[in-house]
Each structure stands twice: as structure tokens, then as C-alpha cells.
N, C-alpha and C positions, 0 to 999 in steps of 0.2 A: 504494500500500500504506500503511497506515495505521500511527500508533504504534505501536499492540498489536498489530496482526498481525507488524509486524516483533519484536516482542520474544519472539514467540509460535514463530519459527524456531530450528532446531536451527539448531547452526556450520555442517553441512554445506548446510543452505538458505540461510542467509544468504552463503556463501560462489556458492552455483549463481544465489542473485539479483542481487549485485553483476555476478555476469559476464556476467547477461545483459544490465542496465541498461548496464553499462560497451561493450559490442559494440555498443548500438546506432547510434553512443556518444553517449552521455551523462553523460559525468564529472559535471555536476552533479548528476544523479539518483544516480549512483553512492557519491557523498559521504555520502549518507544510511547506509551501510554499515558504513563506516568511524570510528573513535576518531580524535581529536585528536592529533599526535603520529604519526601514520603512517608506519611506516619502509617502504618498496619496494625493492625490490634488482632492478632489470630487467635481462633479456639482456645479456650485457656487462661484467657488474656496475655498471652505471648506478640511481645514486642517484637516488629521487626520495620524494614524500611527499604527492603527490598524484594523484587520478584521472587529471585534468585531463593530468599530464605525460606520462603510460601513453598516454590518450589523442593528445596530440599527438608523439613519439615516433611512435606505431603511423601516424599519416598521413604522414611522413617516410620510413620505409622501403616502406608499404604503400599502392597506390591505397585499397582495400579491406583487412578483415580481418574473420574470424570465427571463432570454435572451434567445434568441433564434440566436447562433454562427451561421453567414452567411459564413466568413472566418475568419483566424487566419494570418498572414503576419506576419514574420520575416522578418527585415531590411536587406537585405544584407552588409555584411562585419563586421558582431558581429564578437567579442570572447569569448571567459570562460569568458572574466573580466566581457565585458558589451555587450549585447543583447536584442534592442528594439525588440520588438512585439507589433503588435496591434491587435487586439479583435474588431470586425464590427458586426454588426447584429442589430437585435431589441428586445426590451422589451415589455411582455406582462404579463398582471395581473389585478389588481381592485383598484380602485381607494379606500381610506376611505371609502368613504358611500357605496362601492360593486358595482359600475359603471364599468364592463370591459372595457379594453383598451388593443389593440396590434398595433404593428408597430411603436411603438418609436423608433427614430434611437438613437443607439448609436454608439461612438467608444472609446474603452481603451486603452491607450497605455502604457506600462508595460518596465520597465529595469529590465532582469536577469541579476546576478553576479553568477559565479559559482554555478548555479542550482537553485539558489532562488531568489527571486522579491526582487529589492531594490526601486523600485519607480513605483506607480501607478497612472494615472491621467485618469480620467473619465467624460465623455461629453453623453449626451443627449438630448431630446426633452422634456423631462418631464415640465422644467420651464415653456415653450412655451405654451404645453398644459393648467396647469396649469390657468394659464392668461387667455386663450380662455372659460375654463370653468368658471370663475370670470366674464366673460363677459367685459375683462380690453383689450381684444386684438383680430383679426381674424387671421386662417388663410389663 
């Protein structure tokens, strides 16, 4: 994708392209998305501030991993400056030992600034599951 096509996206596209660059994964292709100064809040509340960490993270817990976009919401009453989005859907992939798994709920919620992400925070079920398969929890 090229300069102007990326400038040329709404928040809500530029939010559905990162996730898709990013699942391949490709944090480095993902970066192109993203503002300098990148604050992330992942599952857990784990800090991070780059793709790259989302990315390696996500190969730690996951053989695999993918979302499956159910919708995309834009907040009403963004501007260029700031523009929540969130990201709904589920995850689906293998656990470590190749155990699949789909329909983990997630939801990300995302600030664009002038066409780039300046804050990502991301929720799911995985811990939950997690736990049920330790046999520490039911659901």
C-alpha cells in the first residue's frame, strides 16, 4: 500500500489494515500504521509500544493466532486529532501443544491521530481459557 492510499483511509480502515498486516504477522509491515510514541496496553495489562512485542507475546502463548473481525465501530464524534475505534470479533488458532481453539472473544480498542494509531488496548478470553485448561477454573 502506498503513501497516499494509506493517508487516503478512514480510522476504521486503517485500524482493519494494521490487523490484518499484524496477523500475518508482520510487525514490521505493521509499523507503517502506527505514530511514534505508541502506547499498547495488552491482555494482562502488559505494556508494550510496539508491533513487534504484540507480535512476539502472541507466539508465547499461541502456536498460531488469528481474529476473525465481526465489526469495526468508530466512536462517533472523532476528529483528525483523535478517533476511537474498536475491533470485536474472535480468535482462533492452537494452543502450544496444537490443541485448536476458536471463538475467543475479543475487543481492541484503538486511538487514531491523523491516520495513525497512537494507543492500542486489547482484551480477550484467552487468560480464562487458559485457567480452565490448568484445571485452576470452569466455565
Amino acid at each position: 500500500m502506498s503513501e497516499a492510499s494509506l493517508q487516503s483511509l478512514s480510522p476504521a480502515q486503517v485500524v482493519d489494515e494494521f490487523l490484518r498486516v499484524i496477523m500475518i504477522p508482520d510487525p514490521a509491515g505493521a509499523r507503517r500504521f502506527v505514530a511514534p510514541g505508541l502506547r499498547i496496553r495488552f491482555t494482562g495489562g502488559r505494556a508494550m509500544s510496539d508491533p513487534a512485542e504484540c507480535s512476539a507475546f502472541n507466539a508465547t502463548r499461541y502456536r498460531w493466532v488469528k481474529k476473525r473481525i465481526e465489526r469495526t465501530e468508530t466512536v462517533a464524534g472523532g476528529t483528525e486529532v483523535e478517533t476511537v475505534v474498536y475491533s470485536i470479533g474472535t480468535l482462533h488458532g492452537e494452543w502450544p501443544d496444537g490443541t485448536p481453539f476458536e471463538g475467543n472473544r475479543y475487543v481492541d480498542r484503538y486511538v487514531v491521530s491523523h491516520g495513525l494509531i497512537t494507543q492500542m488496548e486489547v482484551w480477550n478470553d484467552s487468560a480464562e481459557w487458559l485457567l480452565v485448561r490448568a484445571g485452576l477454573a470452569t466455565l
